[in-house]
C-alpha positions as CSV (number, residue, x, y, z in Angstrom):
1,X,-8.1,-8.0,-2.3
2,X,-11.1,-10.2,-1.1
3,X,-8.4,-12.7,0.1
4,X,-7.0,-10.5,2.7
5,X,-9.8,-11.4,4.7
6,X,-11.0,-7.7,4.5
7,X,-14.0,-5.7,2.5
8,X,-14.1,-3.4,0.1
9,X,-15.1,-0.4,2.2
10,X,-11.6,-1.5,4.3
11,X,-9.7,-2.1,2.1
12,X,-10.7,1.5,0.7
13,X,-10.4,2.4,4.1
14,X,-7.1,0.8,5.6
15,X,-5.7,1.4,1.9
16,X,-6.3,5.0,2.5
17,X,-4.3,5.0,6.0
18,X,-1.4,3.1,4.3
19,X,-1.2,5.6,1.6
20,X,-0.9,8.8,4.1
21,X,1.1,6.8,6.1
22,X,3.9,6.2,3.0
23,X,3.2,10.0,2.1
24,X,4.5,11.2,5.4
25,X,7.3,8.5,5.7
26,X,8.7,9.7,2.0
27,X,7.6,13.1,2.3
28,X,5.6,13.2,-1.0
29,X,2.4,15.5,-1.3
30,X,-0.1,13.1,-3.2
31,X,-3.7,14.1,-2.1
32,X,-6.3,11.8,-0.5
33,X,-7.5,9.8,-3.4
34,X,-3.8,9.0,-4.6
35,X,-3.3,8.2,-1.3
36,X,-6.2,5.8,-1.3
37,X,-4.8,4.2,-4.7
38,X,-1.5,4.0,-3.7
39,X,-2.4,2.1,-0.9
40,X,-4.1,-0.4,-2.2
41,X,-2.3,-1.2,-5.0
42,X,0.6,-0.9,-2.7
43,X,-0.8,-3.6,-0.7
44,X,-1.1,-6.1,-4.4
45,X,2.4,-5.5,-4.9
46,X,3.5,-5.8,-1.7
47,X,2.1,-8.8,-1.2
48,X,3.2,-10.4,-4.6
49,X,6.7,-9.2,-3.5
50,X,6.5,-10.8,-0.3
51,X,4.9,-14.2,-1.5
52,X,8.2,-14.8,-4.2
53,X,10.0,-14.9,-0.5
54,X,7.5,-16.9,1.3
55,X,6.0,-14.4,3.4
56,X,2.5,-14.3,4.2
57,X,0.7,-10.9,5.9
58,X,-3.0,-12.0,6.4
59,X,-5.9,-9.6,7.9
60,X,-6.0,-5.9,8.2
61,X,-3.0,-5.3,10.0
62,X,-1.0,-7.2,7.4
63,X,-2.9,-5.3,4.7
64,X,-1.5,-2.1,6.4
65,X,1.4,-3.1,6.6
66,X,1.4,-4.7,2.9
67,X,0.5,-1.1,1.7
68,X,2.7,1.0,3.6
69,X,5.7,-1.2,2.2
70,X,4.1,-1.1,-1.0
71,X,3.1,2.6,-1.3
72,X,6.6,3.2,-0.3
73,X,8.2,1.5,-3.1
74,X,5.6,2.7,-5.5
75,X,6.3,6.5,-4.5
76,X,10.0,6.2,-4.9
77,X,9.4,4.2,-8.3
78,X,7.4,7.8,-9.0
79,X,10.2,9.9,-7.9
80,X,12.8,7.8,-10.2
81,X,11.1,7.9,-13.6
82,X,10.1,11.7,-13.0
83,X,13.7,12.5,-12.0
């Protein structure tokens, strides 16, 4: 995460916002803390998606972006296996 060009305490922090974000784009009822996770691991994943096509989201604002995308794709990844 260091790499972003962000902190811990943001990342925590902008991870957080990307979570709720995906939670009310997808509709899913996670709580705060998953929120928090799924952002930030959203972001990793998003990130490693979007460097196997050559694209590059750098700072806080790419990191929020990077988790929303990634929290997206990790809630409906949830949804499938529960389903």
């Amino acid at each position: 995460m260091e790499d972003a060009g962000i902190g811990w305490i943001a990342a925590i922090i902008i991870g957080g916002i990307a979570g709720w974000l995906a939670e009310m784009f997808m509709k899913s009822n996670m709580g705060v803390l998953m929120n928090i996770v799924l952002g930030i691991v959203g972001a990793a994943v998003a990130n490693i998606l979007l460097g196997l096509i050559g694209v590059s989201l750098g700072g806080w604002l790419g990191y929020l972006v990077a988790g929303f995308i990634g929290a997206c794709i990790l809630i409906a990844i949830g949804r499938a296996i529960r389903r």
